[in-house]
C-alpha positions as CSV (number, residue, x, y, z in Angstrom):
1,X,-59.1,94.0,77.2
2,X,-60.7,92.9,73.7
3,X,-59.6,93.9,71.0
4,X,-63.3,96.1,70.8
5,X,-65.1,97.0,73.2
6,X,-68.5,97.3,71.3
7,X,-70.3,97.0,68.3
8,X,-71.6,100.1,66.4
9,X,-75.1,98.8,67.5
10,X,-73.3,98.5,71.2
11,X,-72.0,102.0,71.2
12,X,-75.7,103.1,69.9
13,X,-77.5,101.1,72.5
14,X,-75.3,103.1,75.3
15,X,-75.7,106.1,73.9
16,X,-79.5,105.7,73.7
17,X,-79.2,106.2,77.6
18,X,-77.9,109.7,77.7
19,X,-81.6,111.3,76.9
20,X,-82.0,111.7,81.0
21,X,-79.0,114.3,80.5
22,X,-80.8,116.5,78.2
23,X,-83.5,116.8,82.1
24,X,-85.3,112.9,82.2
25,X,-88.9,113.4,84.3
26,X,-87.9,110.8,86.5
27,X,-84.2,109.1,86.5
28,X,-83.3,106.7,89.7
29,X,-79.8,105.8,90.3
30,X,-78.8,103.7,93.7
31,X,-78.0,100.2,94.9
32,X,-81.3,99.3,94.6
33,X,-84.2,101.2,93.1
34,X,-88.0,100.5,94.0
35,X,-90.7,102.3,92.3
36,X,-94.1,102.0,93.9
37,X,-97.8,103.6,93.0
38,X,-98.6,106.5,92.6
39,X,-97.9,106.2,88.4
40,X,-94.6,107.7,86.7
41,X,-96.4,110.2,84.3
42,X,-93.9,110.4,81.8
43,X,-89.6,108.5,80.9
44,X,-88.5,106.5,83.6
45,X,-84.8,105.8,84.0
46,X,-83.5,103.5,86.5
47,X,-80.2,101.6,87.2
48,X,-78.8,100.0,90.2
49,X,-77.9,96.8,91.3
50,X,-81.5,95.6,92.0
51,X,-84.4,97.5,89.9
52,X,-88.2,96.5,91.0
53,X,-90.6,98.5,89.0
54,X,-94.1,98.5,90.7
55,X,-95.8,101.6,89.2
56,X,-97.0,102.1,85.9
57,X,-95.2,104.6,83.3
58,X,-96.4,106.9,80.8
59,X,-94.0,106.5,78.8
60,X,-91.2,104.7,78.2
61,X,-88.9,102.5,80.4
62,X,-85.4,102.4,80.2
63,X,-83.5,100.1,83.2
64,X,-80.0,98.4,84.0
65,X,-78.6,96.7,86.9
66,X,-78.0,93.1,88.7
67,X,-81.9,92.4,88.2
68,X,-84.5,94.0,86.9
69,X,-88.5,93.3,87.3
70,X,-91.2,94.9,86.0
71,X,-94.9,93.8,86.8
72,X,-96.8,97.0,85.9
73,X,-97.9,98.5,82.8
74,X,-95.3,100.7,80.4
75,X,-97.2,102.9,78.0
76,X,-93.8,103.4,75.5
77,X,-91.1,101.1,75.0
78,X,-89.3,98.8,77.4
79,X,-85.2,98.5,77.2
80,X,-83.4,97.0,79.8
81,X,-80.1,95.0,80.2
82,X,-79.4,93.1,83.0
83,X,-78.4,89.7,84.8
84,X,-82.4,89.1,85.4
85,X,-85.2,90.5,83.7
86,X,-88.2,89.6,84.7
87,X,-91.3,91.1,82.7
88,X,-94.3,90.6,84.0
89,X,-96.7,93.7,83.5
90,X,-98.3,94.8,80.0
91,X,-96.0,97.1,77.6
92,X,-98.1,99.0,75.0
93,X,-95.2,99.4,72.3
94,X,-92.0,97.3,72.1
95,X,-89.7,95.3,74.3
96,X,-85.7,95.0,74.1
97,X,-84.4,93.1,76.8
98,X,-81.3,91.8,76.8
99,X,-79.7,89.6,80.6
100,X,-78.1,86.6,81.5
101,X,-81.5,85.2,82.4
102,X,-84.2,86.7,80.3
103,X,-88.4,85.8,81.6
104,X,-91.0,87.7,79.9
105,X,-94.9,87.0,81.3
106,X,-97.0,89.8,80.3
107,X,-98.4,91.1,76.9
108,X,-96.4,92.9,74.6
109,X,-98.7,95.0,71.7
110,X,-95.8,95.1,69.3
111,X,-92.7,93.4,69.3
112,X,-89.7,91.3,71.3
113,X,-86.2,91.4,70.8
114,X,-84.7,89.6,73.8
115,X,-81.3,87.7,74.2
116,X,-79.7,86.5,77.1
117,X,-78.0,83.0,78.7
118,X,-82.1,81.9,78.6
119,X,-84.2,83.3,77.1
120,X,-88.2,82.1,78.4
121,X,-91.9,83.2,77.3
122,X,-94.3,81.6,79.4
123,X,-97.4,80.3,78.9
124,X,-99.3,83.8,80.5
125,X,-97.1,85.6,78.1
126,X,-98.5,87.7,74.6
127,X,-96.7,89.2,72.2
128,X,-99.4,90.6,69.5
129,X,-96.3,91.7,66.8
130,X,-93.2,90.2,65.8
131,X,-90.5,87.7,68.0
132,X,-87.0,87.6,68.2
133,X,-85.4,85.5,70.7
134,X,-81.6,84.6,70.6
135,X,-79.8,82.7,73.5
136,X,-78.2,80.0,74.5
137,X,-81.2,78.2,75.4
138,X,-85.1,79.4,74.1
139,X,-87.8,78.6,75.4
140,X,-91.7,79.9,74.0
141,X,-94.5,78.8,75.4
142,X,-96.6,82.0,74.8
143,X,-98.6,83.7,72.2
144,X,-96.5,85.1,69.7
145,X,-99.4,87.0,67.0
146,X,-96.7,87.2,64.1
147,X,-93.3,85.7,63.2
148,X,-91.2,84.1,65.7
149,X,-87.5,83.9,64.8
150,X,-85.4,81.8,67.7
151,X,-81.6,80.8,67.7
152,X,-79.8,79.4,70.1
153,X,-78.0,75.6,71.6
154,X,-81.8,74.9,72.5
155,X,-85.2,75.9,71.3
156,X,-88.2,74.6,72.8
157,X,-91.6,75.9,71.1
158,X,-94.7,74.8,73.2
159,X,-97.0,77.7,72.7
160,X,-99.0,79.4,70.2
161,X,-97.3,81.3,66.9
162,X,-100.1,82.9,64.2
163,X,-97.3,83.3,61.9
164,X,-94.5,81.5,60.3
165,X,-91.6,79.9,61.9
166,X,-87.7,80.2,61.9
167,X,-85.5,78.3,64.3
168,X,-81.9,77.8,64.1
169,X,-80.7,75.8,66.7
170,X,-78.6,72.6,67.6
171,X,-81.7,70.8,69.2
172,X,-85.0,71.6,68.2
173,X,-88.1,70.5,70.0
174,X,-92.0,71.3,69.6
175,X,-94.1,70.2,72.0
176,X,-98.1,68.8,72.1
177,X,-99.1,71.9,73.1
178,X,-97.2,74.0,69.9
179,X,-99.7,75.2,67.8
180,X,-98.5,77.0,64.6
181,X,-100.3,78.5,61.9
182,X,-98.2,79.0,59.7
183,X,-94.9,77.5,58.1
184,X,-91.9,75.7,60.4
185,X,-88.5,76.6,58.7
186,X,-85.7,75.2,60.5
187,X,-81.8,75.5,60.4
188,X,-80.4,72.2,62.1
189,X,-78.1,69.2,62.0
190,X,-80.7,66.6,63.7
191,X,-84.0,66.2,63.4
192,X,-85.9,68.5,65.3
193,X,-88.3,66.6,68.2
194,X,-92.0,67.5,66.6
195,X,-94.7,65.8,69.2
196,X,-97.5,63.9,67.0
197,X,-100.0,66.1,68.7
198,X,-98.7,69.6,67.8
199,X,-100.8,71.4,65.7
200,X,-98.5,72.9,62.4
201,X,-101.2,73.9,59.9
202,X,-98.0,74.9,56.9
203,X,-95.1,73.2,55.7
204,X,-92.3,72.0,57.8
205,X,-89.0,72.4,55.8
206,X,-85.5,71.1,57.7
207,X,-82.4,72.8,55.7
208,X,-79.0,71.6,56.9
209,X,-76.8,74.2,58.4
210,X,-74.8,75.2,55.0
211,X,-74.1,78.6,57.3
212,X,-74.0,81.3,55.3
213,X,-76.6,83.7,55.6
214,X,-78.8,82.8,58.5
215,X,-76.5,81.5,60.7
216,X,-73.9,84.4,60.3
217,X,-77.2,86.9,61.3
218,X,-77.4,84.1,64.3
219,X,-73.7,84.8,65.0
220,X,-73.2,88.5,64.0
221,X,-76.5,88.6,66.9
222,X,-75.1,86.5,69.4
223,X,-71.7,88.0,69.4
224,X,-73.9,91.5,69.6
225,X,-75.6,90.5,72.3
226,X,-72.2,89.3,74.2
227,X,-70.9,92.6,73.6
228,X,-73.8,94.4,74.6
229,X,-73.5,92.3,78.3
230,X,-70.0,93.1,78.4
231,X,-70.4,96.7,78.4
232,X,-73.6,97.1,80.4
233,X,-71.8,95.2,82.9
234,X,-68.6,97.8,82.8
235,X,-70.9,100.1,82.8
236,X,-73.0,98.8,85.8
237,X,-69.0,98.3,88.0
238,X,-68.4,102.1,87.1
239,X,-71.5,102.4,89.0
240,X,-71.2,101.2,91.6
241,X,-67.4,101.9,92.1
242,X,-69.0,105.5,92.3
243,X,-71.8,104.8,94.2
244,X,-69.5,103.3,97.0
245,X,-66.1,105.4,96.5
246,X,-66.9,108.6,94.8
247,X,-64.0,110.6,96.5
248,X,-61.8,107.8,95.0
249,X,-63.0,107.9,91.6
250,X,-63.1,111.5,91.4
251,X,-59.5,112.5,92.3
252,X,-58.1,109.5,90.5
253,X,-59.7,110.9,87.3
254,X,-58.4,114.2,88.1
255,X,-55.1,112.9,88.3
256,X,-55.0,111.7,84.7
257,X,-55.7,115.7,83.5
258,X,-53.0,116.7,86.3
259,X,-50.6,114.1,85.5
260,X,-50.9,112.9,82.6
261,X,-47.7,111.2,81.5
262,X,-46.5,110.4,84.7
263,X,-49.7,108.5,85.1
264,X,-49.0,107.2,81.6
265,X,-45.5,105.7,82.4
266,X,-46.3,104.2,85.6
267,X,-49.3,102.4,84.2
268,X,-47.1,101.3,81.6
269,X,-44.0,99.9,84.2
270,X,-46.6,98.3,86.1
271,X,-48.3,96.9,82.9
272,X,-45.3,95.1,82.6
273,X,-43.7,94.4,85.4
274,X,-46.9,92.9,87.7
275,X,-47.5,89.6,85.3
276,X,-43.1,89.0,85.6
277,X,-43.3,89.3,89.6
278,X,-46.3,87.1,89.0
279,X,-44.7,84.3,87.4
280,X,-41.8,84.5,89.5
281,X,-43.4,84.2,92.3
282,X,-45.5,81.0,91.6
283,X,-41.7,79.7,91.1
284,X,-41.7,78.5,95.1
285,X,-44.4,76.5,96.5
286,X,-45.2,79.7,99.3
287,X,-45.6,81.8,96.4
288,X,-48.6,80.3,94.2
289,X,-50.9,81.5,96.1
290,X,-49.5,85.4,96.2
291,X,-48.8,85.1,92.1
292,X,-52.3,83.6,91.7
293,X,-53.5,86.7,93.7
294,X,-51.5,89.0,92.4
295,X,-52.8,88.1,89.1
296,X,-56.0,88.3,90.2
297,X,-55.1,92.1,91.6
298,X,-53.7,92.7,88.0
299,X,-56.7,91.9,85.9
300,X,-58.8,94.0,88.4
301,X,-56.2,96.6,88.3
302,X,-56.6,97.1,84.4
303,X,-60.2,97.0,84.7
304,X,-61.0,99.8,87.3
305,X,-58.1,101.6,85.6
306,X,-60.5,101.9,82.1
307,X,-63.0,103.2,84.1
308,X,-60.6,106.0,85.7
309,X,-60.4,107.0,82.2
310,X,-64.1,106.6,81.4
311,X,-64.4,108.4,84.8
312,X,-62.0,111.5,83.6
313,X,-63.8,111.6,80.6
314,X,-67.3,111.9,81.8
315,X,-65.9,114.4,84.2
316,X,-64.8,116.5,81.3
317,X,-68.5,116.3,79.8
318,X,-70.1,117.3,83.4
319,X,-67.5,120.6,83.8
320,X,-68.4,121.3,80.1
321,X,-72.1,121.2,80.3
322,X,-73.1,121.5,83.5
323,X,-73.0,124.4,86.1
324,X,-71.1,123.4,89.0
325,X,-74.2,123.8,91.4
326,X,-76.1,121.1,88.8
327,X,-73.4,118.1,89.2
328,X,-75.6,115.8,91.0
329,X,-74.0,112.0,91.3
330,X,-77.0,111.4,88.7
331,X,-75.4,113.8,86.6
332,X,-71.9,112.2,87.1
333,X,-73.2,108.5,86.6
334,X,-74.9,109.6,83.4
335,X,-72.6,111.3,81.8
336,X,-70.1,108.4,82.5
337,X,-72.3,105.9,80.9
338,X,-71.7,108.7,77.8
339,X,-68.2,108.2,78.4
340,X,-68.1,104.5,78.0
341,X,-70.3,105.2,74.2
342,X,-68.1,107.9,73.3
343,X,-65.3,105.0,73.8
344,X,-67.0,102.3,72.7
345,X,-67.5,104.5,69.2
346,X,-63.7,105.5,69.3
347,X,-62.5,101.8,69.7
348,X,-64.3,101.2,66.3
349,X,-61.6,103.3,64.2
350,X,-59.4,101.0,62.7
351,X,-56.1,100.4,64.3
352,X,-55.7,104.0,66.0
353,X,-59.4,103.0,68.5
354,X,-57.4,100.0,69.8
355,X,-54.6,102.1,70.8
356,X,-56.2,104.9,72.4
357,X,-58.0,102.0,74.1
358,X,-54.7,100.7,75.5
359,X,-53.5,104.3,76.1
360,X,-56.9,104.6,78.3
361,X,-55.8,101.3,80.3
362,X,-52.7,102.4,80.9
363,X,-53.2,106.1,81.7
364,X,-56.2,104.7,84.1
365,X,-54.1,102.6,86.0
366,X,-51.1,104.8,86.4
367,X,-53.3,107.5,87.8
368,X,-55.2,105.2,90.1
369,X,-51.7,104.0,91.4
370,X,-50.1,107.6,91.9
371,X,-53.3,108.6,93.6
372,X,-53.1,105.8,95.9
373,X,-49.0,106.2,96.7
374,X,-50.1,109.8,97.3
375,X,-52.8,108.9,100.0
376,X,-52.6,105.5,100.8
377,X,-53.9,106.5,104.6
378,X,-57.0,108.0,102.4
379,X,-57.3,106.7,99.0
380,X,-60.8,107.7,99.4
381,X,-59.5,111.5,99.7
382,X,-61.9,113.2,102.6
383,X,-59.1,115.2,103.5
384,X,-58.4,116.8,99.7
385,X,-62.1,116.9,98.9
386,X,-62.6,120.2,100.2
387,X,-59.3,121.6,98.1
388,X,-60.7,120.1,95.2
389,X,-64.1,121.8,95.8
390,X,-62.5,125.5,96.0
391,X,-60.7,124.7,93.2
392,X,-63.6,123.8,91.4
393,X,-65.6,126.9,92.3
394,X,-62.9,129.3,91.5
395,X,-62.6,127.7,88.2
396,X,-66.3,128.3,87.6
397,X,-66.0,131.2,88.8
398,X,-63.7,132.8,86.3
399,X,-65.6,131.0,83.4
């Protein structure tokens, strides 16, 4: 695990999701989430591992998952993380997009803040405020009515900008069609590729990368971005590790409140002990292939044994706050994804956050392994399910 999982801004980006807890008009949660006419009249929340938006919203638009499109019109703001974004319809206020592959089309009244792997505006595209694009390679070819600001390996500007210019990048190129009105500042160690036939009505200035204050925002924003990808994407595997085995993740996360240091020693022995069987198995020709898998089994292992503790921990919030006749799986995915904030926010106190972190790791994977010892002929637990029910009810019950 790094040594945090978030920034600040990363924890505050999660927990700008948990509004739908407080009652959202109109959250969606699956596999894959299609919303058709007639129009959503107010919040729309939707995550899964496809999202394809074909309705317009009221208000604002808040989406995660594998890919994400949105051709319609969003009266509030657009937020969405995912490995495609794809925005094609008009948003009236602001757009925050952040993906591995990051395609906005449409018009924008306000402004963009986008990063991603690629980061594209087409030519259809118009943003009437402010630009902000950051990613490994940028490319503009739309209307951007105020400043643009791009970073990244590559920027390529080939469309229009009514305001000044600030690019940091390795290579730099502005095509014929780049028309800019006002000033091109740029942050580079070559020359940036200027066509003869674009149009730059101010000053071009080149300043070599001395690094200190723009290029640390680039790499403070970068690295934010990183983070922000990482966690959406834990967050997105929680997910859909519930969506597909919610009796597992349920009773494993009971059985860190139940077991609690028993869970917390095994996860520790096998911690250890899983990378030294590892290493000597890859001693013998036969046995590459089982360490290399059981290495593989180990960094998955610590992974889906966070989110057992995410998953206990959201399951604390849902028995807190919500009636047991109210714990929909919406409810349970959102208040994990409050979890994973609530984390992300502890893992930024200094020294103790990266040790509760590690506890979490540890106390997940033991708890995950006793569960599965325990009912290895159903890890998935149909048969305690209906214990764990009663149990439930009579706890409610006397509350």
């Amino acid at each position: 695990m790094p040594r945090r999982l978030a920034s600040g801004m990363t924890a505050v980006a999660l927990l700008l999701l948990s509004p739908p807890l407080a009652g959202a008009a109109d959250p969606s949660v699956g596999q894959t989430v299609v919303r058709k006419d007639p129009a959503v009249a107010s919040d729309l929340y939707a995550f899964g591992g496809g999202v394809d938006v074909q309705a317009d919203v009221e208000g604002d638009l808040v989406a995660g998952g594998g890919r994400v499109v949105n051709a319609k019109r969003v009266q509030g703001n657009l937020i969405v993380a995912a490995g495609s974004v794809e925005i094609g319809g008009a948003v009236m206020r602001n757009v925050r997009a952040g993906g591995g592959a990051v395609t906005i089309s449409g018009r924008v009244a306000h402004n963009v803040n986008a990063g991603g792997g690629t980061v594209v505006v087409t030519p259809e595209a118009v943003i009437e405020g402010r630009a902000r694009l950051v990613g490994g390679e940028v490319r503009m070819a739309g209307t951007v009515g105020k400043k643009l600001y791009a970073a990244g390996a590559v920027v390529v500007i080939g469309g229009e900008v009514q305001g000044d210019v600030e690019l940091v990048a390795q290579e730099i190129e502005v095509l014929p069609t780049a028309r800019i009105k006002g000033n091109l500042t740029y942050w580079s160690t070559r020359d940036a590729r200027i066509a003869p036939k674009a149009k730059i009505q101010g000053v071009i200035t080149h300043n070599l990368p001395e690094l200190p204050r723009t290029l640390a925002r680039t790499g403070a924003a970068l690295i934010t971005v990183s983070r922000l990808l990482f966690t959406v994407g834990l967050m997105m595997t929680g997910i859909v590790l519930f969506l597909l085995f919610p009796g597992f993740t349920r009773l494993a996360a009971q059985t860190v409140g139940s077991d609690f240091f028993k869970s917390l020693g095994l996860g520790a022995l096998l911690c250890v002990s899983v990378p030294v069987l590892a290493i000597l198995a890859m001693f013998t020709i036969l046995g590459i292939p089982l360490g290399l898998i059981l290495f593989l089994v180990y960094l998955a292992s610590l992974l889906v044994g966070f989110l057992v503790a995410a998953f206990f921990l959201g399951d604390v919030g849902a028995r807190a706050f919500f009636p047991r006749s109210q714990r929909s799986k919406l409810v349970r995915v959102l208040c994990l994804v409050v979890a994973l904030g609530v984390m992300a926010l502890i893992n930024q106190l200094p020294y103790v956050g990266g040790a509760l972190m590690a506890v979490a790791v540890l106390v997940g994977l033991g708890a995950m392994s006793l569960h599965v010892w325990r009912h290895w002929d159903d890890p998935e637990g149909a048969e305690e399910a209906g214990a764990v029910v009663l149990r439930e009810h009579e706890r409610d019950s006397r509350a």
